[in-house]
Each structure stands twice: as C-alpha cells, then as structure tokens.
LOMAR-336565 format. One record per atom (N, C-alpha, C): residue in one letter; residue number from 1; x, y, z; chain. Coordinates in nm, 4 decimals. Layout:
residues N
resn: A | resi: NUM | X: X | Y: Y | Z: Z | chain: A .
...
This chain:
residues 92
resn: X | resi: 1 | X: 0.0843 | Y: -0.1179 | Z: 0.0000 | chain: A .
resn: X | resi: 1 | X: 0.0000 | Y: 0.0000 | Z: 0.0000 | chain: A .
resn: X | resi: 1 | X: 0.0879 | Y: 0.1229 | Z: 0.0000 | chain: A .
resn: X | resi: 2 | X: 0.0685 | Y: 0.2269 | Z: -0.1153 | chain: A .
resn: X | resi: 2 | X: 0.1773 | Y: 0.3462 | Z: -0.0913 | chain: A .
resn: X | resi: 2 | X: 0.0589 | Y: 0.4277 | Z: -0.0667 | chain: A .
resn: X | resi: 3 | X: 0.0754 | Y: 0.5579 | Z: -0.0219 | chain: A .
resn: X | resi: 3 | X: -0.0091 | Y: 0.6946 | Z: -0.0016 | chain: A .
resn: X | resi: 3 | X: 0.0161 | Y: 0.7829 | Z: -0.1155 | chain: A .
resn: X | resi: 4 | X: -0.1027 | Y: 0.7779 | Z: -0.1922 | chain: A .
resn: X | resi: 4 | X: -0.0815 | Y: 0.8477 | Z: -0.3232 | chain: A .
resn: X | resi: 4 | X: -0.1501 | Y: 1.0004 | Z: -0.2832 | chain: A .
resn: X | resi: 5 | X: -0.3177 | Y: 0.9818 | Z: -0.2608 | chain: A .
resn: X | resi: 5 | X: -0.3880 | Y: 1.0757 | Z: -0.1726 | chain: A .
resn: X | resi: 5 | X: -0.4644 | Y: 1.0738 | Z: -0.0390 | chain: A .
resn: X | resi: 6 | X: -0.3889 | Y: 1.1469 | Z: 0.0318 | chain: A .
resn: X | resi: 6 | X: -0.3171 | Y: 1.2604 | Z: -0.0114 | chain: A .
resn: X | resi: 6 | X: -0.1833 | Y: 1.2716 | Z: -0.0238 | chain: A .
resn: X | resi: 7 | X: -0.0731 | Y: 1.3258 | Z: -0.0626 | chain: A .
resn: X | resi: 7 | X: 0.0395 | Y: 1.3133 | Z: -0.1077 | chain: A .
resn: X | resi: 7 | X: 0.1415 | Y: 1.2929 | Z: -0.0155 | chain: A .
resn: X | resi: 8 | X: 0.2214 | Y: 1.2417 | Z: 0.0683 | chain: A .
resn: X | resi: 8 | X: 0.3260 | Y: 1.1761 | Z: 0.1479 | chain: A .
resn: X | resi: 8 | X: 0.3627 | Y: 1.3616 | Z: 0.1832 | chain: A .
resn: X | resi: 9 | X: 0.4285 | Y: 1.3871 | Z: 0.1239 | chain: A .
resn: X | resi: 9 | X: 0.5333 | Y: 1.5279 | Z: 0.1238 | chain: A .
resn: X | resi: 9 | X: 0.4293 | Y: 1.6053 | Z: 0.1767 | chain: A .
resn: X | resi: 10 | X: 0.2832 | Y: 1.6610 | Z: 0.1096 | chain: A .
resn: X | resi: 10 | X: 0.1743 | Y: 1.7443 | Z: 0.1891 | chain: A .
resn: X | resi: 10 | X: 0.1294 | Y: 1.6719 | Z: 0.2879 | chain: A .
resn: X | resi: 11 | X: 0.1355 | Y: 1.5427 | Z: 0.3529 | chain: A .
resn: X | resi: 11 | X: 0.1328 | Y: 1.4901 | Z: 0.4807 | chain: A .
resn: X | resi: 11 | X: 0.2284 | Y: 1.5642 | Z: 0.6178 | chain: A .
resn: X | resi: 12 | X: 0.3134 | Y: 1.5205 | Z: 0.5227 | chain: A .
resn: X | resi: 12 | X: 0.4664 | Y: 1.5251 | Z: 0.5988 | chain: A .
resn: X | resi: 12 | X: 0.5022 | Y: 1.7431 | Z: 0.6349 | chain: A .
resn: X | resi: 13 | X: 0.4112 | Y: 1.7849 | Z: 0.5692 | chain: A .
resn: X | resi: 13 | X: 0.4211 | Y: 1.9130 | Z: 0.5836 | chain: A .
resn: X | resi: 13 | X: 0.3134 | Y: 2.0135 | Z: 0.7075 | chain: A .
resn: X | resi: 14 | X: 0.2464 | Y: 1.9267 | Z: 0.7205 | chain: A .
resn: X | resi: 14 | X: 0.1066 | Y: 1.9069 | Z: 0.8540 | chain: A .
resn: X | resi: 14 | X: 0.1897 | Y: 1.8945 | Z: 0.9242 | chain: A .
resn: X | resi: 15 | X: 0.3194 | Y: 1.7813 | Z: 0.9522 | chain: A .
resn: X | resi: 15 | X: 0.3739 | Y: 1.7516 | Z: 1.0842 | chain: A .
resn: X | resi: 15 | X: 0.4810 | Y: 1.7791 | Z: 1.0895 | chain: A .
resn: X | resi: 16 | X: 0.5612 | Y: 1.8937 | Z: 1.0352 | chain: A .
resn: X | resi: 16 | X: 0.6774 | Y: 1.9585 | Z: 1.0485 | chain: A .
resn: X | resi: 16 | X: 0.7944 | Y: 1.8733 | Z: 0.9861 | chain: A .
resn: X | resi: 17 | X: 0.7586 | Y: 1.7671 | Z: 0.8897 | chain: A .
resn: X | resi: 17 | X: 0.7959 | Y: 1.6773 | Z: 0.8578 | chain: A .
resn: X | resi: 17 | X: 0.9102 | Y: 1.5272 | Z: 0.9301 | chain: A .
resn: X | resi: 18 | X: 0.7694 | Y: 1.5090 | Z: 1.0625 | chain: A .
resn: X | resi: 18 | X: 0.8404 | Y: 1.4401 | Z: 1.1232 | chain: A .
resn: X | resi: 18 | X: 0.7483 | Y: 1.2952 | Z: 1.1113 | chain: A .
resn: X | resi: 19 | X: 0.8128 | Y: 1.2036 | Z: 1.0429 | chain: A .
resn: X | resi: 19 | X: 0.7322 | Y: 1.0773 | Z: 0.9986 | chain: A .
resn: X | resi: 19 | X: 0.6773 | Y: 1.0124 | Z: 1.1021 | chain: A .
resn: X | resi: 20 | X: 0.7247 | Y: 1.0017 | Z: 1.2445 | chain: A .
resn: X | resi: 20 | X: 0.6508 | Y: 0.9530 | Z: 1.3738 | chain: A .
resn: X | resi: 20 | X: 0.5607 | Y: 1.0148 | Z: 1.3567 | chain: A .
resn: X | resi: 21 | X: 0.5650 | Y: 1.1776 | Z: 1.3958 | chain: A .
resn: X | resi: 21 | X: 0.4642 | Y: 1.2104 | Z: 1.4037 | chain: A .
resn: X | resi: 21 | X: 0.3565 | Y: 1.1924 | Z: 1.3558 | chain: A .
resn: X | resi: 22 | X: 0.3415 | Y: 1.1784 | Z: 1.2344 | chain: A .
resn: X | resi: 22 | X: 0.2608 | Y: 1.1622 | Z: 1.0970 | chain: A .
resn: X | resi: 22 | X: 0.1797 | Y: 1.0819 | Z: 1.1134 | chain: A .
resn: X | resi: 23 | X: 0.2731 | Y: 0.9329 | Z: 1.1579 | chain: A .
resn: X | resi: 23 | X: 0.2389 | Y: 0.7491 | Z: 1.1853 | chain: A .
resn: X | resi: 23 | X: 0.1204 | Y: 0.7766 | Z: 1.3397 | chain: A .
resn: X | resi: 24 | X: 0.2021 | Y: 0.8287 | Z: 1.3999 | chain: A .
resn: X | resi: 24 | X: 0.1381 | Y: 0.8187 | Z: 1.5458 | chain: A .
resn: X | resi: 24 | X: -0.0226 | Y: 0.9094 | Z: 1.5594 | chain: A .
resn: X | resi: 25 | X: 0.0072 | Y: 1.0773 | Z: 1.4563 | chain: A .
resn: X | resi: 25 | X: -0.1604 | Y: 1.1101 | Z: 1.4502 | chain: A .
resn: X | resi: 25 | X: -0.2720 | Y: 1.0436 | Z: 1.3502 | chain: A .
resn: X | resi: 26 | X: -0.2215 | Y: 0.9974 | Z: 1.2695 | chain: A .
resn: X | resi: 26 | X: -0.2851 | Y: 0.8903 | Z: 1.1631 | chain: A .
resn: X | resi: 26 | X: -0.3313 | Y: 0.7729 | Z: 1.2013 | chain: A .
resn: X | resi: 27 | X: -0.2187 | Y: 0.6975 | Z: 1.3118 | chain: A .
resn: X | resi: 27 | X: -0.2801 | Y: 0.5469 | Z: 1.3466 | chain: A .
resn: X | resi: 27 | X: -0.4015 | Y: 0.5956 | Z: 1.4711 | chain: A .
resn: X | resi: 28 | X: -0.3673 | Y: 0.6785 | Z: 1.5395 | chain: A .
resn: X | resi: 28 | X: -0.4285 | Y: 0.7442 | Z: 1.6374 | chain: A .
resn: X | resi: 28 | X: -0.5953 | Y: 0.7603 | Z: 1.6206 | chain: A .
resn: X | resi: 29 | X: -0.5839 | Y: 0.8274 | Z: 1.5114 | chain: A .
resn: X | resi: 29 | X: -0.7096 | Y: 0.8697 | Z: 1.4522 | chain: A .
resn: X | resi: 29 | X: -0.8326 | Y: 0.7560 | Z: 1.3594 | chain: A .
resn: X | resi: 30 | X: -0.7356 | Y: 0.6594 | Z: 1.2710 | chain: A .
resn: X | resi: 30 | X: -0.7887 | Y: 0.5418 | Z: 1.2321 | chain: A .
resn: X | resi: 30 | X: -0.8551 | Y: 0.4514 | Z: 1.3269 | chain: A .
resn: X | resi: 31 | X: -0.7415 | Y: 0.4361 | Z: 1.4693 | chain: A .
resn: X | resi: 31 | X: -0.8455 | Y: 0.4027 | Z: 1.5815 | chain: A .
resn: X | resi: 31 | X: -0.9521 | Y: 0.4098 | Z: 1.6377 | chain: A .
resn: X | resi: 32 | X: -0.9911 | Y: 0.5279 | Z: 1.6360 | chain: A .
resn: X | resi: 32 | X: -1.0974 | Y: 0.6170 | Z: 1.6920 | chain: A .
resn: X | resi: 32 | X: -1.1980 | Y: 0.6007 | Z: 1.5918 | chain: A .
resn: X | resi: 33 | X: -1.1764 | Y: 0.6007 | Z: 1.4274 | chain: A .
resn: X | resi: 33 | X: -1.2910 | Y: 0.5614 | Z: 1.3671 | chain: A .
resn: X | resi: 33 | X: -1.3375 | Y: 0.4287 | Z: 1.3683 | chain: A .
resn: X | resi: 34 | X: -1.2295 | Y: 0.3447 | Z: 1.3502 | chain: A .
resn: X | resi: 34 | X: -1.2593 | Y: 0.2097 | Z: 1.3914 | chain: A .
resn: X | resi: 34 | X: -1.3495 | Y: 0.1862 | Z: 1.5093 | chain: A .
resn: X | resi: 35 | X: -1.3142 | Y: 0.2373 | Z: 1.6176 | chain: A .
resn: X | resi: 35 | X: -1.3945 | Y: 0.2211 | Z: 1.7305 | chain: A .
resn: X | resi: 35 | X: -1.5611 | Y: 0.2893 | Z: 1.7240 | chain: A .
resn: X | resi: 36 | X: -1.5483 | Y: 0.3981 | Z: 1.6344 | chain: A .
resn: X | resi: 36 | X: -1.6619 | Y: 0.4303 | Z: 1.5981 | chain: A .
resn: X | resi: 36 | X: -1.7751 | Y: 0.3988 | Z: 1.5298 | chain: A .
resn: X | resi: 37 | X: -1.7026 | Y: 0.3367 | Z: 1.4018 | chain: A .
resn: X | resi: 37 | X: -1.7749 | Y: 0.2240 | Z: 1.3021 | chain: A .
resn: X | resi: 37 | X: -1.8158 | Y: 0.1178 | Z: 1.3687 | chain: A .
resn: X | resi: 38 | X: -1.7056 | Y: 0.0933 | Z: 1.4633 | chain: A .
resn: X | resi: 38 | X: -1.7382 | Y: -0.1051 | Z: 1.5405 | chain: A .
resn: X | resi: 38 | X: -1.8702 | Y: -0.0853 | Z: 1.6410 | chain: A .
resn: X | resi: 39 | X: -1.8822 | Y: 0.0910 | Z: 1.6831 | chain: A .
resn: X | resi: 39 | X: -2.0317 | Y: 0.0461 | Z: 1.7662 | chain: A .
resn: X | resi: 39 | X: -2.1447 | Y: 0.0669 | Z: 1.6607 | chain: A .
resn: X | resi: 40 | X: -2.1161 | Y: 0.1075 | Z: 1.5007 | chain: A .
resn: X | resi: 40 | X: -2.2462 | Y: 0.1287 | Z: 1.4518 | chain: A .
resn: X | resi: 40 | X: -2.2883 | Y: -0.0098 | Z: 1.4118 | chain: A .
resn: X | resi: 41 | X: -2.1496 | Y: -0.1166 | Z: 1.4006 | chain: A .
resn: X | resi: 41 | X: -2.1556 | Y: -0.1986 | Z: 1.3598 | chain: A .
resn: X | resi: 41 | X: -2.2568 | Y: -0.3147 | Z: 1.4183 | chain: A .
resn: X | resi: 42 | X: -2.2648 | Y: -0.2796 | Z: 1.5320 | chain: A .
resn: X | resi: 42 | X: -2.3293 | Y: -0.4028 | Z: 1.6338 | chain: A .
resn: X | resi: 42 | X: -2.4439 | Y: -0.3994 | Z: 1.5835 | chain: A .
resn: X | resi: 43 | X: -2.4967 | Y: -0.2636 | Z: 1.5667 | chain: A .
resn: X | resi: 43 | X: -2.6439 | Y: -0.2053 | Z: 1.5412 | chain: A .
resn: X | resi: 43 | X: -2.7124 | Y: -0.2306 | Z: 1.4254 | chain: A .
resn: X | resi: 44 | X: -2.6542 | Y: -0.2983 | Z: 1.3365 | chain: A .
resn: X | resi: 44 | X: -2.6311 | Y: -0.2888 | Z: 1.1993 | chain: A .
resn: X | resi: 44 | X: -2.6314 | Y: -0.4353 | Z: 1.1699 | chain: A .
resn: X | resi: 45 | X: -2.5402 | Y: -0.5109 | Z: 1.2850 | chain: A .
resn: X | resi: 45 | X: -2.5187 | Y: -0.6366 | Z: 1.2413 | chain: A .
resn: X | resi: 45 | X: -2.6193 | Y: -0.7555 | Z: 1.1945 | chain: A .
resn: X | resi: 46 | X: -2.7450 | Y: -0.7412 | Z: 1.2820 | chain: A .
resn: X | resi: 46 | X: -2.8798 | Y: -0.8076 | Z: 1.1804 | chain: A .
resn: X | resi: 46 | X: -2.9295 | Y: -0.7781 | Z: 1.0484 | chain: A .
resn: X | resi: 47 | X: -2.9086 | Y: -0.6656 | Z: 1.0117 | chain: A .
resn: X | resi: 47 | X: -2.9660 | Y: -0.5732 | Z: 0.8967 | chain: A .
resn: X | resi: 47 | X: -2.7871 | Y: -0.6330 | Z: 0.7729 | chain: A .
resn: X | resi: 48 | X: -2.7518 | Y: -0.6708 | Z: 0.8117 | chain: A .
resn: X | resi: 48 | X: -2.5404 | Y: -0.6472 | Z: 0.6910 | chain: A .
resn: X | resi: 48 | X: -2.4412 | Y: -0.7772 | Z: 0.7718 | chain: A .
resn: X | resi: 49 | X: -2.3766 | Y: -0.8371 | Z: 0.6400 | chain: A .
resn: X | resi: 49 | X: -2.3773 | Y: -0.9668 | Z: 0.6981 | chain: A .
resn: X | resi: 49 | X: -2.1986 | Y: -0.9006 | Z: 0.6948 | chain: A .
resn: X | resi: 50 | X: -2.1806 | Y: -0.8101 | Z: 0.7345 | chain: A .
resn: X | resi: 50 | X: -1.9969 | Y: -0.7305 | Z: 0.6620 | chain: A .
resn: X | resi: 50 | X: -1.9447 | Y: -0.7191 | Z: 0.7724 | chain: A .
resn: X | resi: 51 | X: -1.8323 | Y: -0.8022 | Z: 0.7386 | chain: A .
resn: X | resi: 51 | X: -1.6867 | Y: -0.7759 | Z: 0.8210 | chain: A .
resn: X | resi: 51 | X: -1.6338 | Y: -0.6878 | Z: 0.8224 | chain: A .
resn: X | resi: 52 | X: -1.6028 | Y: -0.5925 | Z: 0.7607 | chain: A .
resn: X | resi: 52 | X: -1.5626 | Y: -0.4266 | Z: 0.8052 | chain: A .
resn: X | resi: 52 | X: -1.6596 | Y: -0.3330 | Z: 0.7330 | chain: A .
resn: X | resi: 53 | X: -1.6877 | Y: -0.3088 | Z: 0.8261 | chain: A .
resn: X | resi: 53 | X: -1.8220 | Y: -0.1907 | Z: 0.7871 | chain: A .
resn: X | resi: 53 | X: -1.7678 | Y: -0.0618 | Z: 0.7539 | chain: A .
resn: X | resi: 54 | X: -1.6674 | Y: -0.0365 | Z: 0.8087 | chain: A .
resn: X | resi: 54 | X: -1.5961 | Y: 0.1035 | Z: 0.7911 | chain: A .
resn: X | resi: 54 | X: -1.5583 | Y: 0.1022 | Z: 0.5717 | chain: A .
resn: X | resi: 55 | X: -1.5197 | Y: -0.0037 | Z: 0.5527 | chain: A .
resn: X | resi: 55 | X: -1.5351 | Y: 0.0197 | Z: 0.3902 | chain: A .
resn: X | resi: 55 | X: -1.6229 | Y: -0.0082 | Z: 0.3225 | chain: A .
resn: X | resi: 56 | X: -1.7450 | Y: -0.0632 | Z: 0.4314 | chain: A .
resn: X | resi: 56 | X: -1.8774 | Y: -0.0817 | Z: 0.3290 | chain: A .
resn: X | resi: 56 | X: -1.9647 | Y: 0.0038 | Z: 0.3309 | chain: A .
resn: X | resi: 57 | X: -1.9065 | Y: 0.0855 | Z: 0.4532 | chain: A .
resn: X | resi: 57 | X: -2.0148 | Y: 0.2016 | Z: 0.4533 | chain: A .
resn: X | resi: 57 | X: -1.9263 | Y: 0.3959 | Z: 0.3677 | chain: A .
resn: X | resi: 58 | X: -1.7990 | Y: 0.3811 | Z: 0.3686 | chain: A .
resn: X | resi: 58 | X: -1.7240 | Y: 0.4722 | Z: 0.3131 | chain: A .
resn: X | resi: 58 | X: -1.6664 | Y: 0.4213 | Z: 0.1360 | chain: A .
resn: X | resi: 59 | X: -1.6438 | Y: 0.3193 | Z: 0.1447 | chain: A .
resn: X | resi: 59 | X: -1.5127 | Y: 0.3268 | Z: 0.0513 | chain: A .
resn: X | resi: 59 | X: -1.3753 | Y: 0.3113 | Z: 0.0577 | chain: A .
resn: X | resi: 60 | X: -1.3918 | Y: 0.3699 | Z: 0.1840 | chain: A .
resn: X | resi: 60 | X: -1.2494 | Y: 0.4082 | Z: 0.1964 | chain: A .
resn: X | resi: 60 | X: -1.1851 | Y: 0.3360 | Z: 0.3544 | chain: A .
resn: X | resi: 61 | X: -1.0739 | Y: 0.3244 | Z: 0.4085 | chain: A .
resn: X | resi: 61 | X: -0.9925 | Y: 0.2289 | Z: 0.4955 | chain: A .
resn: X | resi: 61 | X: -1.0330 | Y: 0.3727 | Z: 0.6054 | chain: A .
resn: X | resi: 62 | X: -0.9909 | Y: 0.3260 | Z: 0.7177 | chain: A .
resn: X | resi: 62 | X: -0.9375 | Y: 0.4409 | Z: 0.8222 | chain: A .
resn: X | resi: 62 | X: -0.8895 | Y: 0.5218 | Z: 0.8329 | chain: A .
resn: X | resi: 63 | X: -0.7692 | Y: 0.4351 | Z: 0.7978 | chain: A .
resn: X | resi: 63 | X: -0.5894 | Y: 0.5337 | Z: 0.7597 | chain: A .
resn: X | resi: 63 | X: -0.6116 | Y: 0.6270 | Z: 0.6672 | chain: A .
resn: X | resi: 64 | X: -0.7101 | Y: 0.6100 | Z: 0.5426 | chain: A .
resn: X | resi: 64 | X: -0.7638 | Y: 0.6904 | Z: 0.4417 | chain: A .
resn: X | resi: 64 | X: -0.8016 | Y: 0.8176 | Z: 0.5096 | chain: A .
resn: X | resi: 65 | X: -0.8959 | Y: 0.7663 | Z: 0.5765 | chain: A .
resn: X | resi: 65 | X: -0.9995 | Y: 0.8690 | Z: 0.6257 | chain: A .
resn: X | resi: 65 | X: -0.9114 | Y: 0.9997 | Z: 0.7049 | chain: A .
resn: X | resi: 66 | X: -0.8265 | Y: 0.9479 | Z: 0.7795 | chain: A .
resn: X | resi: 66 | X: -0.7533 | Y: 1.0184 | Z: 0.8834 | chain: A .
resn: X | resi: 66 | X: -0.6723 | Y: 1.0988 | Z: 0.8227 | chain: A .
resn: X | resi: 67 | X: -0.5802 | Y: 1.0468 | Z: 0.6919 | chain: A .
resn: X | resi: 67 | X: -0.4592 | Y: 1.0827 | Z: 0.6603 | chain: A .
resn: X | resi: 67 | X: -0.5635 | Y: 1.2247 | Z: 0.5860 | chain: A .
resn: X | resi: 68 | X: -0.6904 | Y: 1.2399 | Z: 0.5164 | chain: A .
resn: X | resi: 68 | X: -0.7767 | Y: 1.3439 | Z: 0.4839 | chain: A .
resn: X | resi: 68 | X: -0.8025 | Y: 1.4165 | Z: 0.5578 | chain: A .
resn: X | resi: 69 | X: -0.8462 | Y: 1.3585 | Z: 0.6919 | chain: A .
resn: X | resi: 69 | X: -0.8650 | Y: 1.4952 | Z: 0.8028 | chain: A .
resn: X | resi: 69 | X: -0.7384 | Y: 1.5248 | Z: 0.8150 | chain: A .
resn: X | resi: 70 | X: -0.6330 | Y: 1.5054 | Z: 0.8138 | chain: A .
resn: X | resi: 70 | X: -0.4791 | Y: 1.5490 | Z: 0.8697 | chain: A .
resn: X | resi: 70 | X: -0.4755 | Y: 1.6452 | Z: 0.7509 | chain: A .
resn: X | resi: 71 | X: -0.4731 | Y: 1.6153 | Z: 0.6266 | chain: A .
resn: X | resi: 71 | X: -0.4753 | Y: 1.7404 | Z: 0.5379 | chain: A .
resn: X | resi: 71 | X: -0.5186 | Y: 1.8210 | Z: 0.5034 | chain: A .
resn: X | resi: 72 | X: -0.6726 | Y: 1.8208 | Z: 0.5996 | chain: A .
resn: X | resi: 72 | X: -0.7812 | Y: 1.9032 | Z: 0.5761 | chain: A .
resn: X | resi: 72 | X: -0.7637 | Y: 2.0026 | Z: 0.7029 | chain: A .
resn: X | resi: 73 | X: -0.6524 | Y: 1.9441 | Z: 0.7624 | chain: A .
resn: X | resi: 73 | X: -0.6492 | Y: 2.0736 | Z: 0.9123 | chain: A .
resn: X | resi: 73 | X: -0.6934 | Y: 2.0241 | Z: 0.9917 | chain: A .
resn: X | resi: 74 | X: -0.8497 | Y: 1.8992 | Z: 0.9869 | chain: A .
resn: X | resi: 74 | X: -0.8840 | Y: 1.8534 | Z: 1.0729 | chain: A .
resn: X | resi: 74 | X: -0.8544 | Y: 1.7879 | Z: 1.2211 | chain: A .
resn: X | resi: 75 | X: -0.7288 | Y: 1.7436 | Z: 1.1879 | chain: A .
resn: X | resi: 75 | X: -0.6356 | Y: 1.6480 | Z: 1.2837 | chain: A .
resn: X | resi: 75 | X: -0.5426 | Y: 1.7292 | Z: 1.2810 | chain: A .
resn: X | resi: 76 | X: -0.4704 | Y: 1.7578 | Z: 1.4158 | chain: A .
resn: X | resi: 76 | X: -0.3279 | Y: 1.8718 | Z: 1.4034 | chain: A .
resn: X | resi: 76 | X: -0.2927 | Y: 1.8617 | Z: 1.5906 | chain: A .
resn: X | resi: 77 | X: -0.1740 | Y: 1.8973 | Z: 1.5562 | chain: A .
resn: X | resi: 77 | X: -0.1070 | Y: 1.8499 | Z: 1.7389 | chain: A .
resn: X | resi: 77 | X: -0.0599 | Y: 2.0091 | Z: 1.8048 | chain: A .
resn: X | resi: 78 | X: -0.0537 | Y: 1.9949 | Z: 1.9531 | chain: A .
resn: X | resi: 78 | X: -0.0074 | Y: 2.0612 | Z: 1.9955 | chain: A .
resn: X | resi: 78 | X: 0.1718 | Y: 2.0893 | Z: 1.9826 | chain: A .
resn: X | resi: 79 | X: 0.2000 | Y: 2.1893 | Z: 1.9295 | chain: A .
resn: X | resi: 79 | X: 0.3743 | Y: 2.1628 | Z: 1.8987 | chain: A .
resn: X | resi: 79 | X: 0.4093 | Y: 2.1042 | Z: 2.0217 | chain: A .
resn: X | resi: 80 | X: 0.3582 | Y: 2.2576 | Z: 2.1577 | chain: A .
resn: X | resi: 80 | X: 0.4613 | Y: 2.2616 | Z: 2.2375 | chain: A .
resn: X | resi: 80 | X: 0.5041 | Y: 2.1103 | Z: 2.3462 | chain: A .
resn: X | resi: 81 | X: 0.3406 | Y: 2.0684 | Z: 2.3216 | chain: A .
resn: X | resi: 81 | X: 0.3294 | Y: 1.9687 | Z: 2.4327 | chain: A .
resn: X | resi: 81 | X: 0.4615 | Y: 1.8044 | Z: 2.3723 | chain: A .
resn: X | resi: 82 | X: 0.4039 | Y: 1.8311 | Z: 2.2145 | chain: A .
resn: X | resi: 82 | X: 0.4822 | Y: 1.7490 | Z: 2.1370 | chain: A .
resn: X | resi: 82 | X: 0.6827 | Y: 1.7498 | Z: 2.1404 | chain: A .
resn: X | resi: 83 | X: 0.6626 | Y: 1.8332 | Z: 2.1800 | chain: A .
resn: X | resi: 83 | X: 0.8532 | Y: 1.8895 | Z: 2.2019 | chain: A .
resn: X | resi: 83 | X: 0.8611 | Y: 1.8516 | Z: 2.3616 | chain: A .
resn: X | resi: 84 | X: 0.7960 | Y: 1.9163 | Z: 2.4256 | chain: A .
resn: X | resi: 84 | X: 0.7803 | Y: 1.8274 | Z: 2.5648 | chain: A .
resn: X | resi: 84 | X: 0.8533 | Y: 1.7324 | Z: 2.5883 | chain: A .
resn: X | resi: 85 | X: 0.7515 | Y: 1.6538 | Z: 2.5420 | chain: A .
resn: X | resi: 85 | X: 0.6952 | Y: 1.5194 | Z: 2.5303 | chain: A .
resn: X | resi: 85 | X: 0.8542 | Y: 1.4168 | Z: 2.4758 | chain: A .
resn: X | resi: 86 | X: 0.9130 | Y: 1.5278 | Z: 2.4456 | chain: A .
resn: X | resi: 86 | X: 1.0935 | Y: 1.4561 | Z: 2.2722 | chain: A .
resn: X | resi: 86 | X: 1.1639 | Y: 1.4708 | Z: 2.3556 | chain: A .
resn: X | resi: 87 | X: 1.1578 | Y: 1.5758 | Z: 2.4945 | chain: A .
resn: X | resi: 87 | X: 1.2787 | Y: 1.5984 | Z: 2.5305 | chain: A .
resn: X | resi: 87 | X: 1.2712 | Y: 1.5437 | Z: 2.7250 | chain: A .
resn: X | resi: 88 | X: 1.1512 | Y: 1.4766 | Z: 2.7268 | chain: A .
resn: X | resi: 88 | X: 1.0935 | Y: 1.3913 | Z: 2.8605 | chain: A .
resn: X | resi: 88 | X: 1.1840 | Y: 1.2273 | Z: 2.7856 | chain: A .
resn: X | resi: 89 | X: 1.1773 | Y: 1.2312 | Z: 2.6926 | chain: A .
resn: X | resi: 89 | X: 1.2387 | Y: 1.0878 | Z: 2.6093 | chain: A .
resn: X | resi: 89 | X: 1.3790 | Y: 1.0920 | Z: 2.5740 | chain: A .
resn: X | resi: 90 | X: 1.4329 | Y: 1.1935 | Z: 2.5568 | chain: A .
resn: X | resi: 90 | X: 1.5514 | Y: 1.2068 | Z: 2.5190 | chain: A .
resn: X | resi: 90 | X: 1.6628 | Y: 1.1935 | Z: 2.5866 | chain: A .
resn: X | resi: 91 | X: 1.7522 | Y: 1.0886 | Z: 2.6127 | chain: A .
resn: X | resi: 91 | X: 1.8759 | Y: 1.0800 | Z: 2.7516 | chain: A .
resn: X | resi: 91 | X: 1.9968 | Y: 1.0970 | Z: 2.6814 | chain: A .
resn: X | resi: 92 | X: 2.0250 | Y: 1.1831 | Z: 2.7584 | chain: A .
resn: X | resi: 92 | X: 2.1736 | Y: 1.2282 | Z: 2.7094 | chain: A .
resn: X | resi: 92 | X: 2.3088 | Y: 1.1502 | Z: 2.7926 | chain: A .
C-alpha cells in the first residue's frame, strides 16, 4: 500500500515533517474511527452480513480517512506539548 492521496510530502508538511509524528496522529485517529464504526456496527449487524463496515459504509480504509482529516487541518497536534513530550524521552 503506498499513499498516493493525499500526497506523502503534503502529509509530511502538517507535521513539520516528522514521519513519527505523521504514523502516530494517523494510526491514532484510524483508531478512533474504527472504534466508531465497530459500535455502529453491532447495530447494523442483523440488517449487513460485513466484516468491516468502515469500507462498506465509506469506501475508503481508516488510515484513508484520517490521513484526509490530517490534510484538511482537521487532525493537528499541539507543537509545544509534542517537544515536551521529545525531550521527557531524550537521555543524554
């Protein structure tokens, strides 16, 4: 699977071009729909005989979905807490 859209580089420009970052608000966010889809799913499950509802009801994967809100502005991090956060990890 490569990331065509939205484009890797205009990804990578949302997150100061730091590829963790990128991985970590993207998988982050795919979660959260997943978890979202999986309760419509229960509701649903007499009515749709589908193993992932999230592409039977979009089209589209998670990671899709997310990596769109990330380019749409939708999804976006706190810098400062994020630098924090690099230098609570960082041993010199």
């Amino acid at each position: 699977m490569s990331v065509i859209k939205p484009q890797i580089d205009d990804l990578l420009e949302k997150t100061e071009n730091n590829r963790f970052l990128l991985a970590s608000l993207a998988s982050k966010r795919a979660c959260d729909i997943n978890n979202m889809v999986r309760g419509q799913h229960s509701r649903v499950l007499a009515v749709q005989d589908i193993d992932d509802i999230t592409i039977a009801l979009s089209g589209r994967d998670a990671i899709s979905m997310a990596m769109e809100e990330i380019i749409d502005g939708d999804i976006s991090f706190d810098h400062d807490k994020f630098e924090n956060a690099l230098k609570g990890r960082v041993t010199k």
